[in-house]
C-alpha positions in Angstrom: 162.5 30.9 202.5 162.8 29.8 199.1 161.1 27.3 197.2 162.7 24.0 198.1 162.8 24.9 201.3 158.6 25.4 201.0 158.6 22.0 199.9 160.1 20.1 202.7 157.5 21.8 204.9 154.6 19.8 204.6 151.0 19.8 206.1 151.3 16.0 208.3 148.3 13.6 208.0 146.3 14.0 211.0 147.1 11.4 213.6 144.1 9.2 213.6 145.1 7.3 216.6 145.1 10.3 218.9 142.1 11.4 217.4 140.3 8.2 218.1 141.6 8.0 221.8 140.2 11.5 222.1 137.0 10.6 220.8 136.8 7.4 223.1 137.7 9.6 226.2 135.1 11.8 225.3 132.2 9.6 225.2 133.0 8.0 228.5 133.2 11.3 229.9 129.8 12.2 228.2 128.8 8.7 229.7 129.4 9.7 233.2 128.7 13.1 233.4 124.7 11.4 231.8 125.2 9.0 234.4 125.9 11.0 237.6 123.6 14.2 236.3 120.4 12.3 235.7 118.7 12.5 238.8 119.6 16.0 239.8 118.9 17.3 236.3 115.0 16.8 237.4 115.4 19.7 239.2 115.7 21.7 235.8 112.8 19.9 234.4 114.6 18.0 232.2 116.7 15.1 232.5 119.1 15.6 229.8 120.2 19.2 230.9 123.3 19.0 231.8 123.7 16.1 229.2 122.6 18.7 226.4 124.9 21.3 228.4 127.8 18.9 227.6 127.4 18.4 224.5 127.5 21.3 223.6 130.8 22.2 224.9 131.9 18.9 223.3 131.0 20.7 219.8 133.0 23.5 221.0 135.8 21.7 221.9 136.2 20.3 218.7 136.0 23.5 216.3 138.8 24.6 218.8 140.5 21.3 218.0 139.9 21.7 214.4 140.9 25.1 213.9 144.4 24.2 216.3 144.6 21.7 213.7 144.5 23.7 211.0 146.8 26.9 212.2 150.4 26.5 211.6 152.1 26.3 215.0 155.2 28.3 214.3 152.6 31.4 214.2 152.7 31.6 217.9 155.9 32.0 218.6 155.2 35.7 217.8 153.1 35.5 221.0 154.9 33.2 223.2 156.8 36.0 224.7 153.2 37.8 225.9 151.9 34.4 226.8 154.0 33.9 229.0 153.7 37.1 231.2 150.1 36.9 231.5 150.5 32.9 232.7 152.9 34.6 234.8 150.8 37.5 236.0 148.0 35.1 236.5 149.6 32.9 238.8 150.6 35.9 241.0 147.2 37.2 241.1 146.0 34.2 243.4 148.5 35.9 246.2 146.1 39.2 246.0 143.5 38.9 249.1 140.7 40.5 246.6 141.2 37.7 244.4 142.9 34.7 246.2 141.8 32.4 249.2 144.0 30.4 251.4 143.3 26.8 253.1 144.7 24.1 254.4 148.4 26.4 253.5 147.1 26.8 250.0 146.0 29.6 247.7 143.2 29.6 244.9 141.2 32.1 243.2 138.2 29.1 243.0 
């Protein structure tokens, strides 16, 4: 890749409305999961614990959406290929009896 062609490739702006819409979809869920949790949170002493417990993996969620952010995309590609054969090895571990359970004409490993 020479230089001109280094210029064209640009970092983007991030795209605020997405990021907003995220944000917004996360506190309602944060909202209900407060609002459902409340009562049988007592049972842990605390009424906030699974509150606290979300928040938590809200934090986590966005470092993972920072650092997505901030990795250039056309470094997977390298790993598409192994991606998907574990997907694919995944899906056909659900037909295993050790891991996988049928109902209803169904099979889940949850």
């Amino acid at each position: 890749m020479n230089t001109q062609d280094r210029k064209i490739i640009q970092r983007s702006k991030p795209d605020y409305p997405l990021i907003l819409i995220t944000a917004i979809l996360v506190a309602f869920g944060l909202l209900m999961v407060f609002s459902a949790t409340t009562v049988e949170s007592l049972h842990y002493g605390d009424p906030m614990f699974y509150f606290k417990k979300q928040i938590v993996y809200v934090f986590l969620g966005g470092l993972a959406m920072f650092a997505g952010y901030k990795t250039d995309y056309i470094n997977y590609k390298k790993y598409s290929g192994l991606g998907l054969l574990i997907t694919g090895l995944m899906l056909l571990l659900v037909f295993l009896p050790v891991m996988g359970r049928s109902a209803g004409g169904a099979a889940r490993w949850i």
